[in-house]
Backbone as a chain_set.jsonl record, in Angstrom:
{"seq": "XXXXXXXXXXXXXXXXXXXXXXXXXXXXXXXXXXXXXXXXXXXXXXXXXXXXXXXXXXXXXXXXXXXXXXXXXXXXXXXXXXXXXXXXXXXXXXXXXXXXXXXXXXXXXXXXXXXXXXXXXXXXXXXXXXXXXXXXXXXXXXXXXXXXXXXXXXXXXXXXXXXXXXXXXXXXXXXXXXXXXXXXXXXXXXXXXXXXXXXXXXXXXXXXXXXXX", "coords": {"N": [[60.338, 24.241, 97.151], [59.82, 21.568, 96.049], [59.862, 19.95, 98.084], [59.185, 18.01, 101.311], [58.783, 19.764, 104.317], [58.965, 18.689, 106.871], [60.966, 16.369, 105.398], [62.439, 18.382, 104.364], [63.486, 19.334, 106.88], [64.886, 17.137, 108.259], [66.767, 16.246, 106.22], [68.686, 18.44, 106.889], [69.361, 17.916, 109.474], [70.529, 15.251, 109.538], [72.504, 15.685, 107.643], [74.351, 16.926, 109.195], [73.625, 19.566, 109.219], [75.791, 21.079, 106.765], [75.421, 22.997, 104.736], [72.911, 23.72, 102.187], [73.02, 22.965, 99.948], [74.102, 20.368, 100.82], [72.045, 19.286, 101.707], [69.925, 18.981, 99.82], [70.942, 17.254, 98.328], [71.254, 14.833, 99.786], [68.66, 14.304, 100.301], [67.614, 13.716, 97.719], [68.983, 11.34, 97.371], [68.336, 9.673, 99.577], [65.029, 9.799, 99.321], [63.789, 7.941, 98.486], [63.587, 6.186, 101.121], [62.274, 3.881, 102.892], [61.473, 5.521, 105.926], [61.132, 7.396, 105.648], [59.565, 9.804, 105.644], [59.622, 9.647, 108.764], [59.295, 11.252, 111.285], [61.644, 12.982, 113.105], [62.972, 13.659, 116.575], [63.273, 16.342, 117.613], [64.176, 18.971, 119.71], [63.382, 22.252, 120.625], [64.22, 24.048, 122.224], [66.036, 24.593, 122.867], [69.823, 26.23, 121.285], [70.918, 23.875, 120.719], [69.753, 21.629, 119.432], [68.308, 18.343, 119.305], [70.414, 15.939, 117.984], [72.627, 17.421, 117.279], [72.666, 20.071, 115.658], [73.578, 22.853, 115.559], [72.661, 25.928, 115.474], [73.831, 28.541, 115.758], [76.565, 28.016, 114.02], [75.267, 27.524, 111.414], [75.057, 28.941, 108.363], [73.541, 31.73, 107.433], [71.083, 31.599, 105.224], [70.386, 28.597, 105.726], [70.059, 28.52, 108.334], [67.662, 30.277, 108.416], [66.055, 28.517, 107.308], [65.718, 26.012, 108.928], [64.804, 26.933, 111.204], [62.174, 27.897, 110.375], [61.154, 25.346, 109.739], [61.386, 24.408, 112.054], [59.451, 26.095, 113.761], [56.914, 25.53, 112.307], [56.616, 22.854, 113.022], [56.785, 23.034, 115.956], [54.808, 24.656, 116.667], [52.316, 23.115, 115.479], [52.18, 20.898, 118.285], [51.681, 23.232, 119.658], [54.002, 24.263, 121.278], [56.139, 27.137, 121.801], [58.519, 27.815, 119.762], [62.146, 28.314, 120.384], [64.333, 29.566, 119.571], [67.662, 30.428, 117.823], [69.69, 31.655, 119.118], [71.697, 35.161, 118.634], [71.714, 35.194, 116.21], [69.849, 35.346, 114.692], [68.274, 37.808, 115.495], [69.135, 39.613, 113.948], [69.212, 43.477, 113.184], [70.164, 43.796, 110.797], [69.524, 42.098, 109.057], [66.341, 40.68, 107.573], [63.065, 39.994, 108.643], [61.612, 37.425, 108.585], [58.874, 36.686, 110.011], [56.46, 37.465, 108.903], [56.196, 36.959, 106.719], [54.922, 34.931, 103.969], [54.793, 31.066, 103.033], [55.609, 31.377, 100.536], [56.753, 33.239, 99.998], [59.15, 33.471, 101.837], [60.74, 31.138, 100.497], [61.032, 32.309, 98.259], [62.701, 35.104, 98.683], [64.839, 33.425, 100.381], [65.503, 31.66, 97.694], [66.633, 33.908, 96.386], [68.721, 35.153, 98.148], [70.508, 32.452, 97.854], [70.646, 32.713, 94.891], [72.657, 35.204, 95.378], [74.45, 34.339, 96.957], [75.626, 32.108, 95.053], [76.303, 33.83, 92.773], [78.091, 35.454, 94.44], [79.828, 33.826, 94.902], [80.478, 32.61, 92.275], [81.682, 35.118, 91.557], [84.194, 35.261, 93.21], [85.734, 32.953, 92.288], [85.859, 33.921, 89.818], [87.954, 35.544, 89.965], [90.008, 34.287, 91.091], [90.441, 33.268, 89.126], [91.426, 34.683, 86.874], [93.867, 36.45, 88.941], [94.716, 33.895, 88.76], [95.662, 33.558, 86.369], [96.948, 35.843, 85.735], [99.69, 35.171, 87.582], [100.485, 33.009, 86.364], [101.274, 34.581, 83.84], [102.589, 36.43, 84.91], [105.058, 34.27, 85.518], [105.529, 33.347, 83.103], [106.465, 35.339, 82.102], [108.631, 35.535, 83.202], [110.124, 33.232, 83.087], [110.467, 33.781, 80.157], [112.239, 35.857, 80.666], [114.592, 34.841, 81.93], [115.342, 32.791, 80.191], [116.332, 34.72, 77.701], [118.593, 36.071, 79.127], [119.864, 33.864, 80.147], [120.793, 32.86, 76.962], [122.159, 35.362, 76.46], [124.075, 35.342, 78.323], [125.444, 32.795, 77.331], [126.271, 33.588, 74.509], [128.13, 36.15, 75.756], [129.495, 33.899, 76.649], [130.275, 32.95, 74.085], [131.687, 34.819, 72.94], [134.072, 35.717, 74.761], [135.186, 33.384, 73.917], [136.173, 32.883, 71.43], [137.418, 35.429, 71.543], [139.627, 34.885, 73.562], [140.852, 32.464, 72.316], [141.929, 33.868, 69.999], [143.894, 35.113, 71.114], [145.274, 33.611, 72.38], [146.132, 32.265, 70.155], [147.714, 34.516, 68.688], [149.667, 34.79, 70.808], [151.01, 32.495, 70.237], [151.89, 32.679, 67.371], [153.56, 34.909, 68.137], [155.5, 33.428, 69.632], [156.364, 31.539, 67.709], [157.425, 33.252, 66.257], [159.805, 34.518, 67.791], [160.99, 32.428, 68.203], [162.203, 32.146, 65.755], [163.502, 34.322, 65.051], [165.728, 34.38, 67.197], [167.031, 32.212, 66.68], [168.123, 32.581, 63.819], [169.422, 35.039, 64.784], [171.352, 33.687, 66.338], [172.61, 32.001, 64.218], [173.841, 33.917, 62.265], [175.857, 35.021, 64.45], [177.365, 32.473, 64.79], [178.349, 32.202, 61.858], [179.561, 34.665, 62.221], [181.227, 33.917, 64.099], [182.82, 32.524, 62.623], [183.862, 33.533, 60.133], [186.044, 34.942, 61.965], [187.712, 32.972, 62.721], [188.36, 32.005, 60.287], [190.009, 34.373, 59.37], [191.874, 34.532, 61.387], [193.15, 32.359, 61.109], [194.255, 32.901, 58.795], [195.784, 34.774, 59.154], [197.641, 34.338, 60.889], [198.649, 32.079, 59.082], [200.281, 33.656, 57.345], [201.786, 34.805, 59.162], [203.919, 33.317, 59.367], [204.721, 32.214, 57.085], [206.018, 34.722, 56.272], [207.983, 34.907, 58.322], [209.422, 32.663, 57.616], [210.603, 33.181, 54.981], [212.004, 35.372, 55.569], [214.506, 33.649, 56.65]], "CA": [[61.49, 23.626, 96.47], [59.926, 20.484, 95.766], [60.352, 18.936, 99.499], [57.88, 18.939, 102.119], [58.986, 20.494, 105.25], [59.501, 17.448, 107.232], [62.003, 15.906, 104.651], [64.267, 19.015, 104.609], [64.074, 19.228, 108.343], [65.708, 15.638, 108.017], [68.124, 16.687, 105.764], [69.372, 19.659, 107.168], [70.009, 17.395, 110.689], [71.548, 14.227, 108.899], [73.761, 15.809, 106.737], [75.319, 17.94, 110.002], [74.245, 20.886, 108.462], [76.765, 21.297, 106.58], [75.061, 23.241, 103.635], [71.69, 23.415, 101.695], [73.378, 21.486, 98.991], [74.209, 18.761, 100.477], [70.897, 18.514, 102.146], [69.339, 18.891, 98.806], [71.886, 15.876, 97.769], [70.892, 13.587, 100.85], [67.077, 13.954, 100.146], [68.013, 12.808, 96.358], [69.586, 10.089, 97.623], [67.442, 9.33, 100.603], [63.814, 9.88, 98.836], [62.76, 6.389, 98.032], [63.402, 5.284, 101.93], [60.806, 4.108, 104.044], [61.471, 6.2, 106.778], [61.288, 9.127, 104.633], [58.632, 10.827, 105.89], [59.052, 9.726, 109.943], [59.5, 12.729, 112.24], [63.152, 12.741, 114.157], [62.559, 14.19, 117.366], [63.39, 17.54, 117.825], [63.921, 20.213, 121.253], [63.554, 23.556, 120.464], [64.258, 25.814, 123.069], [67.94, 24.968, 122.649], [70.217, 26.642, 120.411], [71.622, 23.108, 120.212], [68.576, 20.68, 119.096], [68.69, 16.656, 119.03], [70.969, 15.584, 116.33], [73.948, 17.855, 117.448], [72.488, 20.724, 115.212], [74.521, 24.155, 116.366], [71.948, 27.163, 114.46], [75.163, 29.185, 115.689], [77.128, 27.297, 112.988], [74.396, 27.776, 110.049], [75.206, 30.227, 107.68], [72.0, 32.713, 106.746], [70.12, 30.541, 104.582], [70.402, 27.028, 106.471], [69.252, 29.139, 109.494], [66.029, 30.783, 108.129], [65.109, 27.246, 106.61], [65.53, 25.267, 109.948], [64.313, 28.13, 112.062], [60.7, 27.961, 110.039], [60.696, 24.206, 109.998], [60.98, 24.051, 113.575], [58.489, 27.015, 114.357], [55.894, 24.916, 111.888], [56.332, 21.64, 113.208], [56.55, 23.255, 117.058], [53.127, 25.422, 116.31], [51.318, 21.965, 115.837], [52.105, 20.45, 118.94], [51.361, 23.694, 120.821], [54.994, 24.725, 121.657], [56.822, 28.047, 120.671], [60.264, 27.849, 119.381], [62.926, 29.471, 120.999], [65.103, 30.199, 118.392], [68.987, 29.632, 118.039], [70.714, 32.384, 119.062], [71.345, 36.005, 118.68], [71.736, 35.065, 114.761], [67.867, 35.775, 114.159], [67.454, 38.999, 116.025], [70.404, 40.826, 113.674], [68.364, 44.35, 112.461], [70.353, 43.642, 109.398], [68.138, 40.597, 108.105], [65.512, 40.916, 107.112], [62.452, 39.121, 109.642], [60.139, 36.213, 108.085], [57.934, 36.326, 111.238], [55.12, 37.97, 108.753], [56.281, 36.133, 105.108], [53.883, 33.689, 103.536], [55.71, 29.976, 102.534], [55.952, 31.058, 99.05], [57.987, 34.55, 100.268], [60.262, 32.935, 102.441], [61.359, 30.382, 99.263], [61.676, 33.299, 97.14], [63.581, 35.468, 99.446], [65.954, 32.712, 100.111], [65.918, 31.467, 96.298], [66.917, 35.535, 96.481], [69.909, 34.646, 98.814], [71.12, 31.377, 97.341], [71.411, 33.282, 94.082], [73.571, 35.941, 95.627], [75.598, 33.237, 97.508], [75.88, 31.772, 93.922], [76.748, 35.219, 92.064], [79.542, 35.865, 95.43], [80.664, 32.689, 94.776], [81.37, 32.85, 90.725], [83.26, 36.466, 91.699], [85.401, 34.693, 93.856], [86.221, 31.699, 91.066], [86.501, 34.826, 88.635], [88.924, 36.643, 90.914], [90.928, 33.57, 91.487], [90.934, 32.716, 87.742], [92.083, 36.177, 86.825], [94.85, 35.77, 89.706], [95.97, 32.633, 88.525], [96.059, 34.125, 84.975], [98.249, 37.007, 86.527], [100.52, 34.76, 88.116], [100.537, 32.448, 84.576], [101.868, 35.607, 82.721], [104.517, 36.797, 85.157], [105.865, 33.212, 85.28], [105.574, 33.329, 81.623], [107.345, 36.691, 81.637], [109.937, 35.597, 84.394], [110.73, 32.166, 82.389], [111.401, 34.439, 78.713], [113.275, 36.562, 81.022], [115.562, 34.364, 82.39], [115.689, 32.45, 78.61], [116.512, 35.975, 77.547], [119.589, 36.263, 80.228], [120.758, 32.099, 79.25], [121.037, 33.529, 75.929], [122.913, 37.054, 76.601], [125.525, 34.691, 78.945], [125.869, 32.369, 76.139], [126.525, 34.899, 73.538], [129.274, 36.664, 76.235], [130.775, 33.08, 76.685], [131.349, 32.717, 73.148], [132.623, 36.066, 72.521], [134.533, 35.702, 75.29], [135.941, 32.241, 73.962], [136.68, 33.625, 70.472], [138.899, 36.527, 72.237], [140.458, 33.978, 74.089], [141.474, 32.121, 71.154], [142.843, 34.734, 69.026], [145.196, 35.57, 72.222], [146.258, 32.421, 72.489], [146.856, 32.44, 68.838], [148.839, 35.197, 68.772], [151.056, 34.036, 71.399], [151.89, 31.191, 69.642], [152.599, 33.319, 66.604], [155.042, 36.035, 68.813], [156.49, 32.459, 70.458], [157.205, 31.083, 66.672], [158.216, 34.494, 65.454], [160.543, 34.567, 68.672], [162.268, 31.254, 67.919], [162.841, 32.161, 64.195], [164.201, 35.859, 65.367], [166.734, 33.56, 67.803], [167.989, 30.904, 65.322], [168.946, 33.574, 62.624], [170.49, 35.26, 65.516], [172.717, 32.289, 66.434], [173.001, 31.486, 62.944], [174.775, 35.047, 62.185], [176.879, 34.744, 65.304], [178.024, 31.329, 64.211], [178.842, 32.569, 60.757], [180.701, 36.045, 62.511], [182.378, 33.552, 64.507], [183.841, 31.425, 61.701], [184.789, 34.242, 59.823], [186.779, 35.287, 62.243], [188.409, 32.054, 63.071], [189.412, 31.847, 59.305], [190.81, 35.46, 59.399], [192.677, 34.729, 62.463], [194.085, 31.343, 60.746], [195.372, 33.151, 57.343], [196.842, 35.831, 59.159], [198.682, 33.474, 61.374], [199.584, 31.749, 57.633], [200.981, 34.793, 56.557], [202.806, 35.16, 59.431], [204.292, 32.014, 59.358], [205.156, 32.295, 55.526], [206.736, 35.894, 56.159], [209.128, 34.625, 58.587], [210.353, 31.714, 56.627], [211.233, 33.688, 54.091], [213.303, 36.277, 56.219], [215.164, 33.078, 57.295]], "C": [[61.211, 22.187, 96.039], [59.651, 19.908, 96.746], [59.518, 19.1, 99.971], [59.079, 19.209, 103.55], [59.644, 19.667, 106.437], [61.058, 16.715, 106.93], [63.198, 16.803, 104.3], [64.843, 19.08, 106.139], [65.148, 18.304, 108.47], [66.989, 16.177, 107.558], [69.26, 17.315, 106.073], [70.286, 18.704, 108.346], [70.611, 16.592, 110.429], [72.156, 14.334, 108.305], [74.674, 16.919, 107.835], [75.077, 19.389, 109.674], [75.006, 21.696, 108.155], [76.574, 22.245, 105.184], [73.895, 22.646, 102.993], [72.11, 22.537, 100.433], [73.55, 20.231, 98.998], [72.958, 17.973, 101.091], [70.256, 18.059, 101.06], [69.583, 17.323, 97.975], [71.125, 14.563, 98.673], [69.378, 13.238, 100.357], [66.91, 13.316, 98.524], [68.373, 11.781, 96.399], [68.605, 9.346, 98.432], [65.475, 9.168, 100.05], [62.745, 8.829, 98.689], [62.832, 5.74, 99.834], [62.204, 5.304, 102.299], [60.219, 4.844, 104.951], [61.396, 7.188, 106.403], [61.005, 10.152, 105.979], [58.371, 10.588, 107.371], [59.53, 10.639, 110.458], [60.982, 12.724, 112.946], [61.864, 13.798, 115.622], [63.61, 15.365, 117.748], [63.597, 18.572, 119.136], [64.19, 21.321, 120.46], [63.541, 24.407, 120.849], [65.705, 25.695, 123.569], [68.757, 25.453, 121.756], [70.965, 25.566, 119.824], [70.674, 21.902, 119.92], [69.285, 19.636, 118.767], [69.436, 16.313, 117.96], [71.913, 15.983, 116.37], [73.354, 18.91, 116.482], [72.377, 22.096, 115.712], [73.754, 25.389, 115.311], [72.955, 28.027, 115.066], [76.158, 28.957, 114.43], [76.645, 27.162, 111.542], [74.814, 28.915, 109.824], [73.371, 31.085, 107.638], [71.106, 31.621, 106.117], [69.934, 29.607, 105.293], [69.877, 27.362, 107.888], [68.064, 29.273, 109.408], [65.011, 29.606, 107.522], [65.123, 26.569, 108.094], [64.847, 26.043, 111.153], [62.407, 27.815, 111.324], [60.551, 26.431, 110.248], [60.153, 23.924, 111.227], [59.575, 24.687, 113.91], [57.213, 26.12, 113.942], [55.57, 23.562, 112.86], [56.345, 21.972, 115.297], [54.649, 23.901, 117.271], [51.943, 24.141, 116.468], [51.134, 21.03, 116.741], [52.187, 21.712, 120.18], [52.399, 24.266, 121.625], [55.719, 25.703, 121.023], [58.267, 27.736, 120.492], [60.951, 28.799, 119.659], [64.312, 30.049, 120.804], [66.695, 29.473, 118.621], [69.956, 31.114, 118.162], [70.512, 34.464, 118.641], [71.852, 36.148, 117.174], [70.39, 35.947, 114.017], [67.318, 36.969, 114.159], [68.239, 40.08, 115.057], [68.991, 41.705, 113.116], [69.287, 43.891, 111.209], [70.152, 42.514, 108.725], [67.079, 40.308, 108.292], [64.32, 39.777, 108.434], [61.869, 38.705, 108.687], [59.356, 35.864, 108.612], [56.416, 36.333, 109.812], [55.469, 37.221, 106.761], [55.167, 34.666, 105.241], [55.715, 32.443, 103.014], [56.761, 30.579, 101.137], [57.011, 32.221, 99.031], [58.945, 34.176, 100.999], [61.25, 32.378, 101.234], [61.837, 31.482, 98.716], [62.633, 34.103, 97.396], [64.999, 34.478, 99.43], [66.105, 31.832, 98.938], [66.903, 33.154, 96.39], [68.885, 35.326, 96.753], [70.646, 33.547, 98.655], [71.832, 32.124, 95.976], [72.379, 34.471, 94.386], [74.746, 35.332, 95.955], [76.189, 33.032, 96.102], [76.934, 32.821, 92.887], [78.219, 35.464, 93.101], [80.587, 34.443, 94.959], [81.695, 32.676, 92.839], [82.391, 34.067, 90.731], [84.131, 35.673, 92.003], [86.046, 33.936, 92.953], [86.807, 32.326, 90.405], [88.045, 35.599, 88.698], [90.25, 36.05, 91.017], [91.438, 33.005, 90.309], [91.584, 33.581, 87.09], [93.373, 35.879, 87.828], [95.458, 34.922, 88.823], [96.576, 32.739, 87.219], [97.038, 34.769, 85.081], [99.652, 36.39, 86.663], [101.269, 33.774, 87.064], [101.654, 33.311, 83.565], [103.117, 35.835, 83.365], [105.144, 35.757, 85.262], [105.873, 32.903, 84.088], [106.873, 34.259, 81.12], [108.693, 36.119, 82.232], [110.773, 34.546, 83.623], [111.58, 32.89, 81.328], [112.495, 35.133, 79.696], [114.569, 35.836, 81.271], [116.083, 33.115, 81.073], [116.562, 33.44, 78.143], [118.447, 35.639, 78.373], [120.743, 34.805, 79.882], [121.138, 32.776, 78.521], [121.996, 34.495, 75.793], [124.559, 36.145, 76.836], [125.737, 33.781, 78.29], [126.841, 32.864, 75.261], [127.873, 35.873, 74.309], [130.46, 35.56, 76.383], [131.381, 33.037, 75.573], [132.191, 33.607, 72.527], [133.813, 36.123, 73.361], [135.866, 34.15, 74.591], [136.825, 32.763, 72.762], [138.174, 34.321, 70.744], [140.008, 35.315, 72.449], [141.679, 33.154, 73.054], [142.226, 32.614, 70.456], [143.796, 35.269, 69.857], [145.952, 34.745, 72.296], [147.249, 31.998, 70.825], [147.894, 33.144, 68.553], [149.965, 35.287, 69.223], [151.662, 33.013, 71.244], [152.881, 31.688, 68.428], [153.653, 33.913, 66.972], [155.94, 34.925, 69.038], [157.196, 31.72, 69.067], [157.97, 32.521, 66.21], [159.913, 34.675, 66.509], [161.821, 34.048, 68.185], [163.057, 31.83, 66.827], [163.743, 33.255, 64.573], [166.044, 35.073, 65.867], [167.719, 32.654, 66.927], [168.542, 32.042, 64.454], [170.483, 34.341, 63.414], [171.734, 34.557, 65.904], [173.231, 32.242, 65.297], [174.135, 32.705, 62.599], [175.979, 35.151, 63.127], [177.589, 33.884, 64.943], [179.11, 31.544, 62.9], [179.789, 33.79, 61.22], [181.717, 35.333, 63.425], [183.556, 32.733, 63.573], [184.813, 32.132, 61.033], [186.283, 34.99, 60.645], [187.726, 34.398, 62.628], [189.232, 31.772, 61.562], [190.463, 33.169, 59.061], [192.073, 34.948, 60.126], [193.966, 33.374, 61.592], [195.049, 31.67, 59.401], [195.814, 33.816, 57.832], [198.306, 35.275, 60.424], [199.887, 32.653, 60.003], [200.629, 32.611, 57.105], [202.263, 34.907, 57.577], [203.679, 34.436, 59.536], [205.44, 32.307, 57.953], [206.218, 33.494, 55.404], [208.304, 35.856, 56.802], [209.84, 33.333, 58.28], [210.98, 32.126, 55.496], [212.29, 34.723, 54.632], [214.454, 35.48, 56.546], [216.168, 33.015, 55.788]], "O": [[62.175, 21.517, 95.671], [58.936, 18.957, 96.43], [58.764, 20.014, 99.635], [60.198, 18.697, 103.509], [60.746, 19.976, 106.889], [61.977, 16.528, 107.727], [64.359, 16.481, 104.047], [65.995, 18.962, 106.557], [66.274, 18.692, 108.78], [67.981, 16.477, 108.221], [70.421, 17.038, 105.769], [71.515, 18.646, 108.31], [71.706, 16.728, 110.975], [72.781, 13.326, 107.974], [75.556, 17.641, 107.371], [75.928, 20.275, 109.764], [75.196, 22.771, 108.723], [77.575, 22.28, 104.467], [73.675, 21.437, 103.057], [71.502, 21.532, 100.065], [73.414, 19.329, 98.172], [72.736, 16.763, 101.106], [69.923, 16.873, 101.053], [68.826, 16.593, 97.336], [70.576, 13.572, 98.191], [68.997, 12.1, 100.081], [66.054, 12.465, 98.285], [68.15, 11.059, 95.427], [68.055, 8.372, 97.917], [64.804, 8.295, 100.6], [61.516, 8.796, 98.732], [62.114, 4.751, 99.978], [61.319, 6.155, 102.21], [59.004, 5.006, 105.069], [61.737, 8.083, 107.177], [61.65, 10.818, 106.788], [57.287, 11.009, 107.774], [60.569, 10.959, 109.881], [60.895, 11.653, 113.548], [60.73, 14.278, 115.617], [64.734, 15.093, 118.17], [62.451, 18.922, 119.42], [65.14, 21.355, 119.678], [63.117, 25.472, 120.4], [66.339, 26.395, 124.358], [68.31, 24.877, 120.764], [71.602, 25.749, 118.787], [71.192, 20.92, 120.451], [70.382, 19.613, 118.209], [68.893, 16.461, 116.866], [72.707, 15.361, 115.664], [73.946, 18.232, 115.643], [71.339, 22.531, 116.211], [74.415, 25.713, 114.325], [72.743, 28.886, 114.21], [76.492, 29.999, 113.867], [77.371, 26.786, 110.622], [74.982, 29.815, 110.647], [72.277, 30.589, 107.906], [70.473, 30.84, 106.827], [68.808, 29.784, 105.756], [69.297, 26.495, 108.541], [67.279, 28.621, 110.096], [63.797, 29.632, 107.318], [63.969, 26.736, 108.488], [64.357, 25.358, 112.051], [61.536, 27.509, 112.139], [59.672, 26.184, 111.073], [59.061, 23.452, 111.546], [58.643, 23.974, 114.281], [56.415, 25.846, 114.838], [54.461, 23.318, 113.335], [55.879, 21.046, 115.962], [53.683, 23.492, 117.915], [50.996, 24.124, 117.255], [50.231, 20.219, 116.539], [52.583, 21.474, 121.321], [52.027, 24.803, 122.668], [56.06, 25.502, 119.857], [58.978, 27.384, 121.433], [60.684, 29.967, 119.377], [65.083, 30.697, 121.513], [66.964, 28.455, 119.259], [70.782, 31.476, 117.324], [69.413, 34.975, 118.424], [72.406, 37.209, 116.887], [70.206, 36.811, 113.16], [66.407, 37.392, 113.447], [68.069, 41.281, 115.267], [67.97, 41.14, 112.725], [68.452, 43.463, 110.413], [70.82, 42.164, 107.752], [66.78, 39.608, 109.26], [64.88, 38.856, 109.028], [61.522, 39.499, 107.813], [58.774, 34.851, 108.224], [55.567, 35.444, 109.764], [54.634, 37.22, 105.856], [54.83, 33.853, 106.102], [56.9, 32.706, 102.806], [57.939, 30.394, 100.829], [57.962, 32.229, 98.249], [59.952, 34.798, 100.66], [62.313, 32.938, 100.969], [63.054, 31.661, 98.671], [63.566, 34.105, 96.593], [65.976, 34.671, 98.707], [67.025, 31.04, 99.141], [68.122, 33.005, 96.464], [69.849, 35.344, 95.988], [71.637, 33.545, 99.386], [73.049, 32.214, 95.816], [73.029, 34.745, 93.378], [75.846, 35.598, 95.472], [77.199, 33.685, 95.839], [78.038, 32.539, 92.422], [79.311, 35.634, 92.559], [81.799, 34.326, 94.782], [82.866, 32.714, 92.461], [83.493, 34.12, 90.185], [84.925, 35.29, 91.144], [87.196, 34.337, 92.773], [87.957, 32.037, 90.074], [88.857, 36.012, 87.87], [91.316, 36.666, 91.045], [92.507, 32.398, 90.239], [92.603, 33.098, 86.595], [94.009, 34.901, 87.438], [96.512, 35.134, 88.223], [97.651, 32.238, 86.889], [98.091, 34.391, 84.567], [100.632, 36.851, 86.077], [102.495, 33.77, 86.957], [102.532, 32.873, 82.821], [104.252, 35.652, 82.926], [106.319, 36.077, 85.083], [106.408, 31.802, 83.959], [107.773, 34.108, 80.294], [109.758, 36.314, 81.646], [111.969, 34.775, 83.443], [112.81, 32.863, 81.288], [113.674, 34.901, 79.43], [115.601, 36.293, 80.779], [117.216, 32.638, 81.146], [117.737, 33.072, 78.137], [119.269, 34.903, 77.827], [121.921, 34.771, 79.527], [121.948, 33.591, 78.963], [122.74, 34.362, 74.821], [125.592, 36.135, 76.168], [126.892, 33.556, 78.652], [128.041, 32.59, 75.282], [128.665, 36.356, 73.5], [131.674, 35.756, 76.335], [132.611, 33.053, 75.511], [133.148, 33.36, 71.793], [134.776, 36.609, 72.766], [137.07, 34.071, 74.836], [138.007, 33.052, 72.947], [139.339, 34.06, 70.442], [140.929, 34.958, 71.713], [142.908, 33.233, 73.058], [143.257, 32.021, 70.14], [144.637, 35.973, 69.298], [147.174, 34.89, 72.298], [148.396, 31.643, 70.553], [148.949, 32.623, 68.191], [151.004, 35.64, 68.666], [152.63, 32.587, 71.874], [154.074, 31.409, 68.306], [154.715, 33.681, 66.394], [157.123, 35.126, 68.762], [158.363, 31.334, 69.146], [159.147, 32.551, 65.85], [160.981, 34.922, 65.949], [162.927, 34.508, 67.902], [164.276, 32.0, 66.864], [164.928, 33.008, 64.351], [167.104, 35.152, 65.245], [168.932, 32.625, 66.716], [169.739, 32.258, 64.647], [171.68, 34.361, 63.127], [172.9, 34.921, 65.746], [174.443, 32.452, 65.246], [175.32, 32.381, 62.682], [177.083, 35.362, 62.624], [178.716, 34.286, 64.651], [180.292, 31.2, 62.873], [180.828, 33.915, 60.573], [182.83, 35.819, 63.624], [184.734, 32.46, 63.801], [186.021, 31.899, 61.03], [187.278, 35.434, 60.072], [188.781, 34.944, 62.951], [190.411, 31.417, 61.529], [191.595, 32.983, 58.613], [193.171, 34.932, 59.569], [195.192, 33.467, 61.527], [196.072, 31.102, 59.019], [196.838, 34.044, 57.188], [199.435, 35.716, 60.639], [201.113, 32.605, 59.904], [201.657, 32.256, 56.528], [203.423, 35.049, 57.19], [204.651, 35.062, 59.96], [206.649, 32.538, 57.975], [207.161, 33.395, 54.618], [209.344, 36.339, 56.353], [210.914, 33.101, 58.833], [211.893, 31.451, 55.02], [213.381, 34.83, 54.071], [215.487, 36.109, 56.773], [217.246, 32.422, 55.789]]}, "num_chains": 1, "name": "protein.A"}
């Protein structure tokens, strides 16, 4: 990858291994020090080595890279490495006991790009999703636009009605009055007539017996 073996060791332990990226990041950053290239000191027949570095806590990749560092840099002082755990032994991954340098890299180039590829699904999955969720709050908004609209459209039909009721009962309430007044008015007039009847036939009788006298 560029690095020597040493300088990712470094990485891997000063960035917490927290990911081959950000080791990759630290040694970009870190590259020009002085200390580059001095050794940390290392135990390796703990699953928890100097530095606080938990190979329980490494994913796959960040394992099989600190796992060979160690074995290399234990090999030259004559000590075997005693691994980190029952991470190493799974039958379902693959062993690198018998891989050359350049098959290990490629292998885990192998496994970075899968990580990579799992990783864009997921983004895709979640961008899709959020698209999903985009549309039915798209849909749910027109809907409830939709629905404003409808109850709008019933208030003013509703107001309309209203109106022309109230109208009408103003009309029946003038038609009422007018009905009433005529009525009076005719009464008035059937009472007069009869008050002048009543007064000529009193005249008459008046007139009838002055003349008998």
């Amino acid at each position: 990858m560029g690095f020597t073996q040493l300088r990712a060791e470094k990485a891997l332990i000063l960035t917490g291994n927290k990911s081959v990226d950000a080791a990759l990041n630290w040694l970009m950053e870190h590259g020009e020090d002085k200390d580059i290239d001095e050794p940390l000191q290392v135990v390796g027949s703990s699953s928890k080595p100097a530095g606080g570095v938990n190979l329980d806590d490494m994913d796959e990749e960040e394992r099989i890279i600190y796992e060979e560092l160690q074995k290399k840099k234990l090999a030259e002082k004559g000590v075997a490495y005693g691994g980190g755990g029952g991470a190493s032994s799974s039958s379902s991954k693959p062993s690198t006991a018998n891989m050359s340098h350049e098959e290990k890299m490629a292998w885990l180039e192998q496994r970075r790009a899968e990580v990579r590829a799992r990783r864009e699904a997921e983004e895709l999955a979640k961008t899709k999703e959020k698209e999903k969720n985009r549309q039915r709050s798209v849909k749910a908004s027109q809907a409830l636009d939709e629905l404003k609209e409808e109850m709008e459209r019933k208030r003013a039909v509703e107001a309309i009605a209203a109106r022309k009721r109230e109208e009408e009962a103003k009309r029946k309430a003038r038609a009422d009055i007018r009905r009433k007044l005529e009525q009076d008015k005719q009464e008035r007039r059937a009472k007069m007539e009869q008050e002048r009847a009543m007064l000529a036939a009193k005249k008459a009788a008046e007139e009838a017996a002055k003349a008998k006298k």
